[in-house]
C-alpha positions as CSV (number, residue, x, y, z in Angstrom):
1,X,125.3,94.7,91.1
2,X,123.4,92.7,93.4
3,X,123.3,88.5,93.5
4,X,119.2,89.4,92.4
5,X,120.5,91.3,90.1
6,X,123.3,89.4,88.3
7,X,121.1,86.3,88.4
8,X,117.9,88.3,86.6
9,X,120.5,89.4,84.0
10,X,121.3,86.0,83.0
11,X,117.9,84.5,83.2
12,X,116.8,87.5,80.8
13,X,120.0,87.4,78.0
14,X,120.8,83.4,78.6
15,X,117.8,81.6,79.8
16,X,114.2,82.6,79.4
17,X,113.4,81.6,76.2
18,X,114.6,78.0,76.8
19,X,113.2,77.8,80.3
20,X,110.2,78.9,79.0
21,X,109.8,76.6,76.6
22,X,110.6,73.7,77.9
23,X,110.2,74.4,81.7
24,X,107.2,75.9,82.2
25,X,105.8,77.6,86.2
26,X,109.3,75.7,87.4
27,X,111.2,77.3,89.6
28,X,114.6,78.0,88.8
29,X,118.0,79.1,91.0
30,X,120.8,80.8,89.7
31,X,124.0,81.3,90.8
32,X,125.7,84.2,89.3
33,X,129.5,83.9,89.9
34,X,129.3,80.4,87.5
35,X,126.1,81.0,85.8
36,X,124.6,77.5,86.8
37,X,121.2,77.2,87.4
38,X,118.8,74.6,88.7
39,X,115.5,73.4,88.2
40,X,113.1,72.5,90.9
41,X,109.1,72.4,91.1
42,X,108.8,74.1,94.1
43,X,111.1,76.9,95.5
44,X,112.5,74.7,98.3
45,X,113.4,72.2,95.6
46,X,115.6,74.8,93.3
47,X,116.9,76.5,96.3
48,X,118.2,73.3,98.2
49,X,119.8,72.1,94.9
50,X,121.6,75.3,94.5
51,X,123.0,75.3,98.2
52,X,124.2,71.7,97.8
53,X,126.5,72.6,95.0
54,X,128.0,76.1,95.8
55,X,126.7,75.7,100.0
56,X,129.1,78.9,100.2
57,X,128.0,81.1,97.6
58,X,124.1,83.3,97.3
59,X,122.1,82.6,94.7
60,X,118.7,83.8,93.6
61,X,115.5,82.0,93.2
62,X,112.8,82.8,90.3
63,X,109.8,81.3,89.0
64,X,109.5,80.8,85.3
65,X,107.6,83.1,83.4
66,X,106.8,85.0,86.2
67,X,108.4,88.3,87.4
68,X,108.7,86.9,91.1
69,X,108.9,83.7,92.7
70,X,106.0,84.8,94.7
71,X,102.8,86.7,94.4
72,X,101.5,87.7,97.9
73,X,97.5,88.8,98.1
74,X,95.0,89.2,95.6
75,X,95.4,90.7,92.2
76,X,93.6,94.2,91.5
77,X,90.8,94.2,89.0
């Protein structure tokens, strides 16, 4: 399984409901080997706080309550 994939697993079975909740269009990193996540409100923010504790391990980036951290171009109507 991939690091995206590992890390959407836990987000689904131990995290979304909390996160969205109480964290609301954050953006949240994962690491999947220890299951620790951080919060950030921008992507740079969750991403950099993930490298600084595990700098030798991937982890994965989402945004709460959105499939993707991203959405690139305009939505279809």
């Amino acid at each position: 399984m991939s690091v995206a994939e590992r890390a959407k697993a836990i987000y689904e079975s131990e995290l979304r409901k909390r996160m969205e909740r109480e964290h609301p269009q954050q953006f949240i990193a994962i690491e999947p080997e220890s299951h620790a996540f951080f919060l950030g409100s921008s992507f740079i923010d969750a991403a950099m706080k993930v490298k600084e504790a595990f700098p030798d391990r991937k982890a994965f980036v989402l945004r709460v309550g959105h499939e993707a951290a991203f959405h690139i171009g305009a939505a279809s109507r």
